[in-house]
C-alpha positions as CSV (number, residue, x, y, z in Angstrom):
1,X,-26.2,29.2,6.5
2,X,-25.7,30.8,3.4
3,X,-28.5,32.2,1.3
4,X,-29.5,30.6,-1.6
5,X,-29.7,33.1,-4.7
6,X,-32.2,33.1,-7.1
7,X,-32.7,31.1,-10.2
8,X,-33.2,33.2,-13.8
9,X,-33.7,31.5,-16.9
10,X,-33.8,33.0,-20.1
11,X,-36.7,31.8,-22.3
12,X,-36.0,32.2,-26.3
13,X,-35.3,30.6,-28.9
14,X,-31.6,32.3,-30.0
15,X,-33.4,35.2,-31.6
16,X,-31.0,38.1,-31.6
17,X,-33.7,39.7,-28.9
18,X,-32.8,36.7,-27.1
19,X,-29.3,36.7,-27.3
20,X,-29.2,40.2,-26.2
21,X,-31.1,39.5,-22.9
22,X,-28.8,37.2,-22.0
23,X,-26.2,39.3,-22.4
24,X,-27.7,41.8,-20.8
25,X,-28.9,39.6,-17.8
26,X,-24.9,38.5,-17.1
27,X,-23.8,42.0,-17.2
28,X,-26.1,43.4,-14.6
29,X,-25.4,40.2,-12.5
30,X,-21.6,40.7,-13.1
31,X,-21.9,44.4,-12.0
32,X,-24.1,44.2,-8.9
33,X,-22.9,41.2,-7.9
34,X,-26.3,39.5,-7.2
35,X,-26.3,36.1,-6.3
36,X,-28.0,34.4,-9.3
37,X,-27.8,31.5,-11.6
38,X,-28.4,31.9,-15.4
39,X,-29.9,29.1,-17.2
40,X,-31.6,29.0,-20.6
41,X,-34.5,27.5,-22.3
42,X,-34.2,27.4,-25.9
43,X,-36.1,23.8,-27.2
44,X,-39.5,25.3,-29.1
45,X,-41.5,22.2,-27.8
46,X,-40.6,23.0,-24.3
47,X,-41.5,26.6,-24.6
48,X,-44.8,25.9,-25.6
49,X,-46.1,23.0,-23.4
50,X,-44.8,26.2,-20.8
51,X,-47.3,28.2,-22.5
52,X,-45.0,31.0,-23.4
53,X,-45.6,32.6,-26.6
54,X,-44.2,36.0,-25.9
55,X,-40.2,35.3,-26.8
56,X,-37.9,36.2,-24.9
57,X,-38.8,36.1,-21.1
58,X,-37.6,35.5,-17.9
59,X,-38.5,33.2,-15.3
60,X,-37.4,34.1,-11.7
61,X,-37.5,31.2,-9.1
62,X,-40.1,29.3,-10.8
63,X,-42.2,32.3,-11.9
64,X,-42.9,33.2,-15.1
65,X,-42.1,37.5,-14.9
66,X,-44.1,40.2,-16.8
67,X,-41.8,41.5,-18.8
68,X,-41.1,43.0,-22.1
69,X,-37.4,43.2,-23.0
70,X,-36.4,46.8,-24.5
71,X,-32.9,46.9,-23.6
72,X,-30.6,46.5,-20.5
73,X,-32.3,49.0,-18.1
74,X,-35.8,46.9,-18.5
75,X,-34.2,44.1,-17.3
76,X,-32.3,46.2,-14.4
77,X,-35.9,47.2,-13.8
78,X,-37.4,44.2,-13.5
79,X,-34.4,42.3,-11.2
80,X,-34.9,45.1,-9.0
81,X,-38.6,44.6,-8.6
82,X,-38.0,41.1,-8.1
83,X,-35.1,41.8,-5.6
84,X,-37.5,44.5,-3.4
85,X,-40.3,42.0,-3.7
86,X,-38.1,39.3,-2.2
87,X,-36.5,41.5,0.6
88,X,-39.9,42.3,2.3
């Protein structure tokens, strides 16, 4: 049975921030070859009945992550967390 990879979704509003984490997200994806699925959430109406204020975020599998994007290594960072965290 193969194993079903995780589900990351990108929560902004097309903010350059945004547009960078996304970016940044496929890359590492790309280069490690994690089994993933991107997805975004971009409607303003959506994001708040989420309760999200902080733009942008990531939710993992359901789960809102904390996280504040700097660049591409705090996203490595945080994929790796979420990666050890799901391995044990």
């Amino acid at each position: 049975m193969k194993e079903q990879g995780m589900l990351i979704q990108v929560v902004g509003v097309g903010c350059g921030a945004c547009q960078r984490l996304e970016s940044d997200l496929c890359i590492i994806i790309a280069q490690t070859g994690l089994n993933a699925r991107v997805e975004k959430i971009d409607d303003p109406l959506t994001i708040a009945l989420m309760g999200i204020f902080h733009l942008p975020q990531l939710i993992i599998n359901g789960r809102v992550v904390p996280f504040l994007y700097r660049n591409r290594a705090s996203v490595e960072r945080v994929l790796a967390e979420h990666v050890a965290m799901k391995s044990e």
